[in-house]
The first five atom37 places (N, CA, C, CB, O) and aatype in JSON, in Angstrom:
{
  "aatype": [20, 20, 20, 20, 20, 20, 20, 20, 20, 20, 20, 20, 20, 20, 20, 20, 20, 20, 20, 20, 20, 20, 20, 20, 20, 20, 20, 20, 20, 20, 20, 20, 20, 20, 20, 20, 20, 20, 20, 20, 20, 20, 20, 20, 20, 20, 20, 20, 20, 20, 20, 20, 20, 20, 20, 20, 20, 20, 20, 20, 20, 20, 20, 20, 20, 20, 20, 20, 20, 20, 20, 20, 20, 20, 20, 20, 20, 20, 20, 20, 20, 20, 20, 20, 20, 20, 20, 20, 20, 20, 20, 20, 20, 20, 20, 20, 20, 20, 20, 20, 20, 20, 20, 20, 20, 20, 20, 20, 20, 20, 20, 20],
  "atom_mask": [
    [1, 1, 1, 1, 1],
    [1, 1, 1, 1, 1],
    [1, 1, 1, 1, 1],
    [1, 1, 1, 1, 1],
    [1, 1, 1, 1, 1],
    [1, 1, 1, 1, 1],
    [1, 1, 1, 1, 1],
    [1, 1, 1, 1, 1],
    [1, 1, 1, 1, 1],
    [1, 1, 1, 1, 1],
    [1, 1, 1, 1, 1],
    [1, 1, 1, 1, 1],
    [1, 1, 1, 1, 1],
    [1, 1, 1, 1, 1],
    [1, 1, 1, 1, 1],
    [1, 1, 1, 1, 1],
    [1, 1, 1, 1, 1],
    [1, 1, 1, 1, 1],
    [1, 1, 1, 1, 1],
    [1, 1, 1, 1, 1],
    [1, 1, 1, 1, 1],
    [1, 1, 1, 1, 1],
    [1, 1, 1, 1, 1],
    [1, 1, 1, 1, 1],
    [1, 1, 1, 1, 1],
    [1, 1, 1, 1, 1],
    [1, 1, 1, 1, 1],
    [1, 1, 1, 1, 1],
    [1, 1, 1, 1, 1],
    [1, 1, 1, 1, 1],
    [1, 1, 1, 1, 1],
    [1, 1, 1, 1, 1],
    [1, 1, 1, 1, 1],
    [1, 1, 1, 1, 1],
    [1, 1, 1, 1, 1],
    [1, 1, 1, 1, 1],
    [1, 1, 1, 1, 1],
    [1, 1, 1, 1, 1],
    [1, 1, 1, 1, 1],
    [1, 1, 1, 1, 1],
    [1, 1, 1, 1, 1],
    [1, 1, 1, 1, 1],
    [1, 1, 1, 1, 1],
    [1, 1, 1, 1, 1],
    [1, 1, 1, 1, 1],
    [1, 1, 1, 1, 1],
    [1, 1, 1, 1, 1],
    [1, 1, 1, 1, 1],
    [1, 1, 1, 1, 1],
    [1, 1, 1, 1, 1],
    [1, 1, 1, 1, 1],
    [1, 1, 1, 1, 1],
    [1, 1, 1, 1, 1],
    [1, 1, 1, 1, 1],
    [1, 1, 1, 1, 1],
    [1, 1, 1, 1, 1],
    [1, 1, 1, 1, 1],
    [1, 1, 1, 1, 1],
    [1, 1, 1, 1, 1],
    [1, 1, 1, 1, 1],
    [1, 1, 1, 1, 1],
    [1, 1, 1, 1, 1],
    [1, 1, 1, 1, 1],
    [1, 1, 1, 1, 1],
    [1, 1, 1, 1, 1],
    [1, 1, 1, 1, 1],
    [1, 1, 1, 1, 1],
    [1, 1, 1, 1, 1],
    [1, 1, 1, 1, 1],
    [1, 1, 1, 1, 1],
    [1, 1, 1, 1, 1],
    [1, 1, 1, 1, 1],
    [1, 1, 1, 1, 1],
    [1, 1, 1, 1, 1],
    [1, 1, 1, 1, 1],
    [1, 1, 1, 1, 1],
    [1, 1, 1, 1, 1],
    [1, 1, 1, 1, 1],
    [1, 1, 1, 1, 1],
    [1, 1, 1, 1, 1],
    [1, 1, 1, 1, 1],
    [1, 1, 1, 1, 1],
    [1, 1, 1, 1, 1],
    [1, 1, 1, 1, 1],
    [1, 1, 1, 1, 1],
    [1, 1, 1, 1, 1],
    [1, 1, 1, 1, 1],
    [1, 1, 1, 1, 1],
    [1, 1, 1, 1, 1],
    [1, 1, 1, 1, 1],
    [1, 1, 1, 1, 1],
    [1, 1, 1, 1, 1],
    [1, 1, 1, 1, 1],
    [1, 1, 1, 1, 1],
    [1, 1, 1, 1, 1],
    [1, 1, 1, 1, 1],
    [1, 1, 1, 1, 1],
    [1, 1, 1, 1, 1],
    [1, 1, 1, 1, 1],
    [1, 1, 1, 1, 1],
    [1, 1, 1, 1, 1],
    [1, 1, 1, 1, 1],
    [1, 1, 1, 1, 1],
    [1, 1, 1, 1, 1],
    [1, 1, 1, 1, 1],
    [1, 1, 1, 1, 1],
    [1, 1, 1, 1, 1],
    [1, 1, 1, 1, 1],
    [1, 1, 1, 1, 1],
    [1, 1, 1, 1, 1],
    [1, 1, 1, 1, 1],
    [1, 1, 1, 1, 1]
  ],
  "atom_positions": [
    [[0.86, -1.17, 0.0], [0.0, 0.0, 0.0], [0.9, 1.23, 0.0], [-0.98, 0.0, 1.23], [1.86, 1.44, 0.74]],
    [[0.43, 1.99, -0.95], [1.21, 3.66, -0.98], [0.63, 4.37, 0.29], [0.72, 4.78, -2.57], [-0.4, 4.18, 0.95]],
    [[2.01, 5.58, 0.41], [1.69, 6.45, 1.27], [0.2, 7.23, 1.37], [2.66, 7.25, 1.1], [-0.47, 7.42, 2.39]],
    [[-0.13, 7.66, -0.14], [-1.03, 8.27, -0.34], [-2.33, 7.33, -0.32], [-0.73, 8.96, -1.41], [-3.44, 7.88, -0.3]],
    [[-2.25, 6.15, -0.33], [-3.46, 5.0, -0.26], [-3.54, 5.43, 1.31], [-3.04, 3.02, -0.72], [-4.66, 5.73, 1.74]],
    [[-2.61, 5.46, 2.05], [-2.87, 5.13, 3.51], [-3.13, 6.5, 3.89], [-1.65, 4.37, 4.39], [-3.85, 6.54, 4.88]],
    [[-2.8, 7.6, 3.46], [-3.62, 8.73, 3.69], [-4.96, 8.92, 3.86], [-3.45, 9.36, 2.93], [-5.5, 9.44, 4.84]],
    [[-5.76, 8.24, 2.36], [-7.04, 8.13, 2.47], [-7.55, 7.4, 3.37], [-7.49, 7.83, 1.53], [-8.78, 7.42, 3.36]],
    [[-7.02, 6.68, 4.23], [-7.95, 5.52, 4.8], [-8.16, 6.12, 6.43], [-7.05, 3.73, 4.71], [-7.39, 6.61, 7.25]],
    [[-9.94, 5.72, 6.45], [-10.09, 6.17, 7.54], [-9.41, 5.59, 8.77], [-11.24, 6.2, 7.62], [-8.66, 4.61, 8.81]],
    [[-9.89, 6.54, 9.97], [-8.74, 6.4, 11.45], [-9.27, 4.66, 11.32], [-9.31, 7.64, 13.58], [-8.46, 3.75, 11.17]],
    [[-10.94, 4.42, 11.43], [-11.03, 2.5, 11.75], [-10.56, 2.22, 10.73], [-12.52, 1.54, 11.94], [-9.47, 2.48, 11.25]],
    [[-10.3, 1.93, 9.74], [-9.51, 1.55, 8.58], [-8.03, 0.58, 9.32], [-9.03, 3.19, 7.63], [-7.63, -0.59, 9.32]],
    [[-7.61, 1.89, 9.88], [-6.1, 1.95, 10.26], [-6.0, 1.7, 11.52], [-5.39, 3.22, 10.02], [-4.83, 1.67, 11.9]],
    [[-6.78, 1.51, 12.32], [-6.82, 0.56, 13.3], [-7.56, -0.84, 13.36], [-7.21, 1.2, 14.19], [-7.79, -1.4, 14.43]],
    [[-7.91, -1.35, 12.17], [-8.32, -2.56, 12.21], [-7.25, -3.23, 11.78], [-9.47, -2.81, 11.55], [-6.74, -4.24, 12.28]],
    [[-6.81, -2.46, 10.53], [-5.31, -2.48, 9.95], [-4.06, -3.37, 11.15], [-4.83, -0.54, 9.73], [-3.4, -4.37, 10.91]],
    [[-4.1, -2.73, 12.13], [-3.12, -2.28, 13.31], [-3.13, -3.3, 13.9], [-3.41, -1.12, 14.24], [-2.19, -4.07, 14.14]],
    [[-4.76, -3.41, 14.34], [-4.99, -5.17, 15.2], [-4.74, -6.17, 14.17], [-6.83, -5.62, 15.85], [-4.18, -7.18, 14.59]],
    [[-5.02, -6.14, 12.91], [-4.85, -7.37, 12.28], [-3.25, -7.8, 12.28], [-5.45, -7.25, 10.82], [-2.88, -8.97, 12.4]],
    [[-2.51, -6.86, 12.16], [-1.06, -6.78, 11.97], [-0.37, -7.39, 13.69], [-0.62, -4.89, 11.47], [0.37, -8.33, 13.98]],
    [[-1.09, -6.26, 14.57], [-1.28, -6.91, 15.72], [-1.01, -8.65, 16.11], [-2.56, -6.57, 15.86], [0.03, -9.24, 16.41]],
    [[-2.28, -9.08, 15.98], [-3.07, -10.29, 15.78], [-1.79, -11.53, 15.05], [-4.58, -9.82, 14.59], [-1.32, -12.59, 15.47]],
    [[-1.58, -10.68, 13.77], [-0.71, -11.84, 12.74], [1.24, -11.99, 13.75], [-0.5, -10.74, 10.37], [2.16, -12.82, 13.73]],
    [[1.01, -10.82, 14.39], [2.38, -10.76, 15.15], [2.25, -11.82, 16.28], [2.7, -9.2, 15.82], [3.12, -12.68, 16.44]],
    [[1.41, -11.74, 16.86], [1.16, -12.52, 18.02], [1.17, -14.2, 17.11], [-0.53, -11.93, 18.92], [2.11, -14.95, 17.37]],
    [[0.73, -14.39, 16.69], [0.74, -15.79, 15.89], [1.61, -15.89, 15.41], [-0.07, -16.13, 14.98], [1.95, -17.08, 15.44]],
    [[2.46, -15.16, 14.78], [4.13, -16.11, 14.24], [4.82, -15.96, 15.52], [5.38, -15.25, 12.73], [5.47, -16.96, 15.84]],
    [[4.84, -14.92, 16.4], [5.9, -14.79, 17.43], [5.25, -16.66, 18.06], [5.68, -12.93, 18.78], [6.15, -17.47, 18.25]],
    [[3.78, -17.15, 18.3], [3.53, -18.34, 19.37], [4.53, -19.41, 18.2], [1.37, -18.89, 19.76], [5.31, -20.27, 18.59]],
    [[4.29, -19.12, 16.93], [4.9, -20.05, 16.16], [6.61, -20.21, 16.37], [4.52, -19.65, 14.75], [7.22, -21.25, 16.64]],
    [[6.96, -19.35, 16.23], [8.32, -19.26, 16.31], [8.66, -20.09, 17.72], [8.79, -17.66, 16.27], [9.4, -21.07, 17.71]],
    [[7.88, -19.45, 19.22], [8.23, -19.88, 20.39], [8.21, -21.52, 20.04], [7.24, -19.29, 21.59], [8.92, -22.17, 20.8]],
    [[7.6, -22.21, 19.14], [6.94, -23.87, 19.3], [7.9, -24.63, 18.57], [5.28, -24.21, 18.56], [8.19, -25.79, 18.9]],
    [[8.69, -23.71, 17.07], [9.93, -24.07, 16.66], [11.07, -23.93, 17.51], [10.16, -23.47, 15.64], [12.01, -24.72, 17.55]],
    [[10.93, -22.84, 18.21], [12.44, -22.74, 19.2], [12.34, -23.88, 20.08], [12.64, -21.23, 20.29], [13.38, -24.54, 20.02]],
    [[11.63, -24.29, 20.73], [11.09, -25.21, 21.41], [11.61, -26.99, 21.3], [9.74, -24.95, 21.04], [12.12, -27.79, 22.08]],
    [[11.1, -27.03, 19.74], [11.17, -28.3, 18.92], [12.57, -28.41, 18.26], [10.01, -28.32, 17.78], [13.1, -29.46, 17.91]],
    [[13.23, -26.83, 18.1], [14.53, -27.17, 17.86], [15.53, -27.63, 19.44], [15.11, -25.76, 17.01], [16.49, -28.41, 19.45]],
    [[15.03, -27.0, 20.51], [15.86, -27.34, 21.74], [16.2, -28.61, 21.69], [15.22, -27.11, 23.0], [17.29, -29.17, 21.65]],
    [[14.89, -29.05, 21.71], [14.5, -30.73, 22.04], [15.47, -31.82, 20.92], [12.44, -31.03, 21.62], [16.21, -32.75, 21.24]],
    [[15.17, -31.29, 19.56], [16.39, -31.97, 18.44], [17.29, -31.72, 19.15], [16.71, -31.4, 16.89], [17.58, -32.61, 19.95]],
    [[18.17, -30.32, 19.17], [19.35, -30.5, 19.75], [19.61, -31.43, 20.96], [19.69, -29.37, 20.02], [20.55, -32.22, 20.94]],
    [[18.76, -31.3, 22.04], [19.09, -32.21, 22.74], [19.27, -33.82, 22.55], [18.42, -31.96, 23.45], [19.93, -34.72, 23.07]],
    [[18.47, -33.7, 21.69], [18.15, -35.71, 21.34], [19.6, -35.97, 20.25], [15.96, -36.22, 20.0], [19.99, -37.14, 20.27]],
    [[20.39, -35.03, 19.34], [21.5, -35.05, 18.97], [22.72, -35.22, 19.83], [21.53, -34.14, 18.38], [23.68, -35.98, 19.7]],
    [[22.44, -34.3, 20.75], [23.53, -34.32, 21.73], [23.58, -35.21, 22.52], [23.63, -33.38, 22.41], [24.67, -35.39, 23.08]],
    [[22.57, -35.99, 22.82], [22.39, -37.54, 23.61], [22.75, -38.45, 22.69], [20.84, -37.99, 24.14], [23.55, -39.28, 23.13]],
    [[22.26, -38.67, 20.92], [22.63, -39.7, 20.71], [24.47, -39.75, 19.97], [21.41, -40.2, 19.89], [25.11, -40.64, 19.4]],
    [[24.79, -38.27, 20.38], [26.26, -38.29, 19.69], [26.98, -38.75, 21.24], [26.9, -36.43, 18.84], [27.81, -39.64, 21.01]],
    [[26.94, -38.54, 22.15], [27.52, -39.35, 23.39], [27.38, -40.35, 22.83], [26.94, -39.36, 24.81], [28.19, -40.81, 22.03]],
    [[26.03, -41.01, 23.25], [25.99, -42.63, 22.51], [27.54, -43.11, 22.11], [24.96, -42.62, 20.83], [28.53, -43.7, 22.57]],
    [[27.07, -42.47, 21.01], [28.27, -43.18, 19.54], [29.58, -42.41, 20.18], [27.84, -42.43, 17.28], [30.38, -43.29, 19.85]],
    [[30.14, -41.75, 20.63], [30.75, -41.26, 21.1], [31.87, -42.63, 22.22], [29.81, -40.15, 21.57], [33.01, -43.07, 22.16]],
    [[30.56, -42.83, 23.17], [30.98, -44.13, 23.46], [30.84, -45.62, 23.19], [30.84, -44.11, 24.25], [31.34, -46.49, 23.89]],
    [[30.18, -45.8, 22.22], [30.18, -46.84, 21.36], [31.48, -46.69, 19.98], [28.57, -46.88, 20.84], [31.5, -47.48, 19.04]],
    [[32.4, -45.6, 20.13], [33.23, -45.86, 19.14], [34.36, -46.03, 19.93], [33.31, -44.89, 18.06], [35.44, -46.39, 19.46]],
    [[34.16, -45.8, 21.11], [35.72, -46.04, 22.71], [35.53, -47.63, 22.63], [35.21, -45.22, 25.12], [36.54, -48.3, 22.39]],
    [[34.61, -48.12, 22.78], [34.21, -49.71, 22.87], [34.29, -50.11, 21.75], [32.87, -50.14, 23.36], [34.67, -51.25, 22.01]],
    [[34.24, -50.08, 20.77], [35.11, -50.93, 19.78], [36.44, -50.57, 19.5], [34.53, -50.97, 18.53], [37.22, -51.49, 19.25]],
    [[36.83, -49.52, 19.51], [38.1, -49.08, 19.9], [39.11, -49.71, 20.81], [37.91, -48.05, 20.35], [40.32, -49.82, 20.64]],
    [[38.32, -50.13, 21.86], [39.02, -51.02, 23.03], [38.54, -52.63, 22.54], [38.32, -50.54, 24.87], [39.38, -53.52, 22.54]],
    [[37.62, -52.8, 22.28], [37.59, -54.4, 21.32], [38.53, -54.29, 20.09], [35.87, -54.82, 20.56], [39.1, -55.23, 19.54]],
    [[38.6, -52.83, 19.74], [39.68, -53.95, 18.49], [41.09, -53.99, 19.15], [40.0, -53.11, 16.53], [41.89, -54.8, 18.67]],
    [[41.56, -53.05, 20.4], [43.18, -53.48, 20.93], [42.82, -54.71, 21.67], [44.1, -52.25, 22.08], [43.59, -55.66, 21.81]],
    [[41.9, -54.67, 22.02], [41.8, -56.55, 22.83], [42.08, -57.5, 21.43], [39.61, -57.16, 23.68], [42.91, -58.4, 21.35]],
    [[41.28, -57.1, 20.49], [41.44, -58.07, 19.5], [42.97, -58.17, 18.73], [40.34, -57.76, 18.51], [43.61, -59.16, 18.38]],
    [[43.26, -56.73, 18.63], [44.7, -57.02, 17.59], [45.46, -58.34, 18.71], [46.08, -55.07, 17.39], [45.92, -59.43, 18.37]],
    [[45.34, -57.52, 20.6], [46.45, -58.47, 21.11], [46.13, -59.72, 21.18], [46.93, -58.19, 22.35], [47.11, -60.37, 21.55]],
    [[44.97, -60.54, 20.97], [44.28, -62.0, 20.81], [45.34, -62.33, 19.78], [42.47, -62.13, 20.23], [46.36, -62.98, 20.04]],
    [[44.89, -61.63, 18.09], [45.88, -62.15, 17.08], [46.7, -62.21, 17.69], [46.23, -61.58, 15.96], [46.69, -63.31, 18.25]],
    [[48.05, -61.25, 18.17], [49.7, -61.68, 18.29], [49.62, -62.59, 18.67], [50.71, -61.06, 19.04], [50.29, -63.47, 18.13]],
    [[48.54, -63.04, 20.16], [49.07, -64.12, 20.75], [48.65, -65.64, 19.9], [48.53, -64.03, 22.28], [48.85, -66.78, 20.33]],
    [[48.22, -65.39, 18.99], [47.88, -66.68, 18.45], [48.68, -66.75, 17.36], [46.46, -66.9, 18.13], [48.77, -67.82, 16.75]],
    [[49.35, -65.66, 16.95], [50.27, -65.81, 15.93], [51.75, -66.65, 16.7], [50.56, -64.15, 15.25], [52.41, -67.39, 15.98]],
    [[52.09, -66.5, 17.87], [53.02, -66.6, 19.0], [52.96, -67.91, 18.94], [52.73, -65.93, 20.4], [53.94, -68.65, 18.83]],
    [[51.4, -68.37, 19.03], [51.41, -69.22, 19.92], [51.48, -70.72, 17.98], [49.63, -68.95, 21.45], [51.36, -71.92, 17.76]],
    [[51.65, -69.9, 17.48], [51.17, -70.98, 15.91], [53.1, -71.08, 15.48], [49.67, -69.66, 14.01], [53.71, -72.02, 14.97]],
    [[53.54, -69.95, 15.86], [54.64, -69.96, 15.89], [55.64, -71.0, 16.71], [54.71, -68.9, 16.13], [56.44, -71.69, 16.08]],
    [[55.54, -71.08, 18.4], [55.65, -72.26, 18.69], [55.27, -73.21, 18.34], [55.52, -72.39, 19.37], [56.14, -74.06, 18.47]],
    [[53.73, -73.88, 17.63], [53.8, -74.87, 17.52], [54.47, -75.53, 16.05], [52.68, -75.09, 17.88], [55.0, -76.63, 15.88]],
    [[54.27, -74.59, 15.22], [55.6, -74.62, 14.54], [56.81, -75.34, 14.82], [56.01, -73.54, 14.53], [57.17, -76.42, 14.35]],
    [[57.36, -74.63, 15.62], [58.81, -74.86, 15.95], [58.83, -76.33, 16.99], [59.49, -73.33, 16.8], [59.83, -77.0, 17.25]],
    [[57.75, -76.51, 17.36], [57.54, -78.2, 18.38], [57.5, -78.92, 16.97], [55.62, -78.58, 19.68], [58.49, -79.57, 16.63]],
    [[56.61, -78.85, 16.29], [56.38, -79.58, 15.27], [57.95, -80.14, 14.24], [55.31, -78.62, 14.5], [58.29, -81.32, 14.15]],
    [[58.65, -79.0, 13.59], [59.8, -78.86, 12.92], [60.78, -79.34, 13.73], [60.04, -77.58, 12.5], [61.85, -79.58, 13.17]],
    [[60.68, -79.65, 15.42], [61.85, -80.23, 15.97], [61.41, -81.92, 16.58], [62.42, -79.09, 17.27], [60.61, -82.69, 16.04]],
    [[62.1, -82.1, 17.66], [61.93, -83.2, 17.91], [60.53, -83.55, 18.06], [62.63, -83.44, 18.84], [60.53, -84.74, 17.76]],
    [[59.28, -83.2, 18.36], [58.5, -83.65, 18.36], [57.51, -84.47, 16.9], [58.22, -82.81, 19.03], [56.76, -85.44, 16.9]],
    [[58.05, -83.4, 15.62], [58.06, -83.7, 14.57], [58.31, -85.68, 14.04], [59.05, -82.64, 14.21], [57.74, -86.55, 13.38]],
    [[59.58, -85.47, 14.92], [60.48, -86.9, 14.84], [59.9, -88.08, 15.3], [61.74, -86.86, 15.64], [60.18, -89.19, 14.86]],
    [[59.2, -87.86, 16.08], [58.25, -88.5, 16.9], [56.84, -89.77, 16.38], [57.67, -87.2, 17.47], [56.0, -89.43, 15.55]],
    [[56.84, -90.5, 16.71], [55.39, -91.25, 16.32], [54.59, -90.97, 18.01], [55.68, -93.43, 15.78], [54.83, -90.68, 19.18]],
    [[53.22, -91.37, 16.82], [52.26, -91.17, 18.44], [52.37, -91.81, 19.49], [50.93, -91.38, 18.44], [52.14, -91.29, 20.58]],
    [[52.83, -93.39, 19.32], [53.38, -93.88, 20.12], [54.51, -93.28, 21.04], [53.64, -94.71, 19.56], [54.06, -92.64, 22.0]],
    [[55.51, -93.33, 20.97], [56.78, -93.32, 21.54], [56.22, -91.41, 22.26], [58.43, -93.63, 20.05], [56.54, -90.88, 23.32]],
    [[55.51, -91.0, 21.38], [55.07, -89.43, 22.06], [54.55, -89.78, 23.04], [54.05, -88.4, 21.34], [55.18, -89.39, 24.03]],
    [[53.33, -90.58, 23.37], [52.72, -90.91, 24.83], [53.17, -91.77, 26.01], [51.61, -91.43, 24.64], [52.76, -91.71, 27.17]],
    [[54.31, -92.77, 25.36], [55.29, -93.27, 25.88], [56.47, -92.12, 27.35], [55.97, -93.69, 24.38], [56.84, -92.16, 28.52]],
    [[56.55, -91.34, 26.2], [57.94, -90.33, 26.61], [56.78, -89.28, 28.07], [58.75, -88.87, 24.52], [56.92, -89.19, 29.29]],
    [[55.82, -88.72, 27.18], [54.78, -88.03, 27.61], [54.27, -88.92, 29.48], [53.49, -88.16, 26.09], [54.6, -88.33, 30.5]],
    [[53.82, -89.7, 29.52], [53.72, -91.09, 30.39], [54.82, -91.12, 31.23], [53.75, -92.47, 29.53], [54.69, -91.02, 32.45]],
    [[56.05, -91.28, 30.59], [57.22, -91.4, 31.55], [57.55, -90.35, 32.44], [58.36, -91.62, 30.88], [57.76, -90.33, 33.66]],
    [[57.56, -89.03, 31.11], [57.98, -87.68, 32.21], [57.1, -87.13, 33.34], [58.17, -86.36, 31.4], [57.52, -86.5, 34.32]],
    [[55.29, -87.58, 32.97], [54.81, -87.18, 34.39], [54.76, -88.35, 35.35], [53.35, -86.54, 34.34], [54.14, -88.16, 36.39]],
    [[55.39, -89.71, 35.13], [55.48, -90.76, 36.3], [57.45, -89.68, 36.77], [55.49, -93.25, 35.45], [57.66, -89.73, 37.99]],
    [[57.99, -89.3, 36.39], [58.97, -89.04, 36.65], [58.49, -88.0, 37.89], [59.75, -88.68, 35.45], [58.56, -88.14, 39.11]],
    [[57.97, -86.91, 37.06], [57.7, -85.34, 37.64], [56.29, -85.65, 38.87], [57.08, -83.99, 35.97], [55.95, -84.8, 39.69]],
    [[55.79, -86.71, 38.77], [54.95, -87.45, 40.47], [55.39, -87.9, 40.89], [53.97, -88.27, 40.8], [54.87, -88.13, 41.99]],
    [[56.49, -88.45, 40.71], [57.66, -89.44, 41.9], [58.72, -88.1, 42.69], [59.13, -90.93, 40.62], [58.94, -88.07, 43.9]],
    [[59.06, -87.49, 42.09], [59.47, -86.09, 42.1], [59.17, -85.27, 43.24], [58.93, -85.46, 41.06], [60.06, -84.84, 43.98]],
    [[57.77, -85.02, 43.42], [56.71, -84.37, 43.98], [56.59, -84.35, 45.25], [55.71, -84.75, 43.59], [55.64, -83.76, 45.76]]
  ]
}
């Protein structure tokens, strides 16, 4: 509306004008309050579920150093048997293994 439109218009004109403008203020300002509101609440429910994951990425973090040190030790431990295997035990039949095996704990209970 021009200056000169709003010249002509009577005083109720321009105060119905006033309340309606009024009126439409009061209704985006309740709107706005119900978005500020609904954004708090997102933020909050973000900020709860980024802890979450936050600590759900410490816990696998700490499962995978539990896990790398599981591997070494089974790499260690494939490694010795390796090296039992490639030496005298290699040499060995199953026999004379449970034989020897048999003897050394009648040895290591007489021992005792």
């Amino acid at each position: 509306m021009t200056d000169r439109e709003l010249r002509r218009l009577r005083r109720q004109d321009l105060l119905q004008m006033l309340l309606a403008q009024s009126r439409e203020s009061v209704r985006l300002q309740t709107e706005l309050d119900e978005k500020d509101k609904d954004l708090h609440l997102l933020q909050e429910n973000y900020e709860r579920l980024k802890k979450k994951l936050d600590e759900k990425d410490a816990q696998i973090e700490k499962l995978k150093g539990r896990l790398d040190h599981k591997d070494n030790e089974i790499g260690g431990l494939r490694e010795e048997l390796r090296i039992c295997r490639s030496e005298k035990w290699g040499e060995l039949d199953e026999e004379s293994l449970v034989a020897e095996v048999v003897s050394k704990l009648k040895t290591a209970l007489l021992n005792a």
